[in-house]
C-alpha positions in Angstrom: -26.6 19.0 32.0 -24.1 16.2 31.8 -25.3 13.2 30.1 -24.1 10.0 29.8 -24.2 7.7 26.4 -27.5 5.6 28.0 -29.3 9.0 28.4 -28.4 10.4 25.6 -28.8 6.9 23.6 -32.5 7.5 25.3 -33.4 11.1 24.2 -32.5 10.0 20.6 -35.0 7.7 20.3 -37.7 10.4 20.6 -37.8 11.4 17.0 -36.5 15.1 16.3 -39.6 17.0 15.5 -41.6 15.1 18.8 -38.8 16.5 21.2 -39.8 20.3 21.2 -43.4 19.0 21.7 -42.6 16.8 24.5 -41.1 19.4 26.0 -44.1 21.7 25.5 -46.4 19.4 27.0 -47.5 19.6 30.7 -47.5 16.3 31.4 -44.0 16.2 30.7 -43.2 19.0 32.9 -45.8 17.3 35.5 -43.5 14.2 35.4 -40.5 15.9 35.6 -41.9 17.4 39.1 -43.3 14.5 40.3 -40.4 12.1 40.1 -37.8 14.9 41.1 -39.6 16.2 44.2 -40.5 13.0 45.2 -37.3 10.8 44.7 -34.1 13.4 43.7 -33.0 13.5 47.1 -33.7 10.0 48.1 -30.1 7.8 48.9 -31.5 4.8 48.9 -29.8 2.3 47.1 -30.8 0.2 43.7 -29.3 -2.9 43.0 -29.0 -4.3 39.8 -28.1 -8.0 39.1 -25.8 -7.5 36.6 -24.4 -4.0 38.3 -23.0 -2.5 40.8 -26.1 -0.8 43.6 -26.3 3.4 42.7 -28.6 5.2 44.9 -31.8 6.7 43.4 -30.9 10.2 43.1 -28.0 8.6 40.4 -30.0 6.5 38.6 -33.1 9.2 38.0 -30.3 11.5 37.1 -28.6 9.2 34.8 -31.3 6.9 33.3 -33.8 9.7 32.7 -32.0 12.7 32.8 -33.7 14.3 35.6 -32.1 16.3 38.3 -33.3 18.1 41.1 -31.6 21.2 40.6 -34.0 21.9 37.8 -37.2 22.0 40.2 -37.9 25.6 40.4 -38.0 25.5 36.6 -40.7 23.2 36.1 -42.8 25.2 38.7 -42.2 28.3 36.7 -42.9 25.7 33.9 -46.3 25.0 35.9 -47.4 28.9 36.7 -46.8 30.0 33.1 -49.2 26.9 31.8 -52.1 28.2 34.3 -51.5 31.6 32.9 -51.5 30.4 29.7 -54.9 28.7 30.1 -56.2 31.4 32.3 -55.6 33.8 29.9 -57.0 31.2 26.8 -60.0 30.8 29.2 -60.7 34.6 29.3 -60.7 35.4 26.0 -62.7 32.7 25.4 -65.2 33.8 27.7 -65.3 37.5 26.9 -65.3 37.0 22.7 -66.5 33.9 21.7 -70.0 33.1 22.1 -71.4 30.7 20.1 -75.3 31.2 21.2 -75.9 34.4 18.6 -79.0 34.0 16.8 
């Protein structure tokens, strides 16, 4: 991904031992879907005061670092968290029973 010095200047404020759990967190991911499926196509234009107007798939890309392309990933993202807690949920089910007398 090309970033520019605002993203970047962005993603370094997130300390470096909170950035791998960010990005292991679903609601991250679920963001990242939300605002790309919903807005990365949209050419609609924002227009700051002190700016010139970008449209909104440019400023999600540059201001948060989001781009569309990457959607199929955070659905992959998405099906290997409900395996994850399927599978979590299973086990759980089968081995651990805490009603034993």
């Amino acid at each position: 991904m090309n970033y520019n010095n605002k993203t970047i200047q962005y993603l370094q404020q997130i300390p470096i031992w909170w950035r791998w759990y960010y990005w292991g967190s679903p609601v991250a991911w679920t963001v990242y879907g939300l605002i790309t499926s919903q807005l990365g196509q949209n050419e609609g234009l924002v227009e700051f005061p002190s700016q010139n107007s970008v449209t909104v798939k440019e400023f999600i890309k540059d201001f948060l670092g989001y781009e569309y392309d990457f959607l199929g990933y955070v659905c992959l993202a998405h099906i290997g968290w409900v395996v994850l807690f399927g599978i979590a949920f299973a086990y759980g089910i089968k081995f651990l029973n805490f009603q034993r007398r």
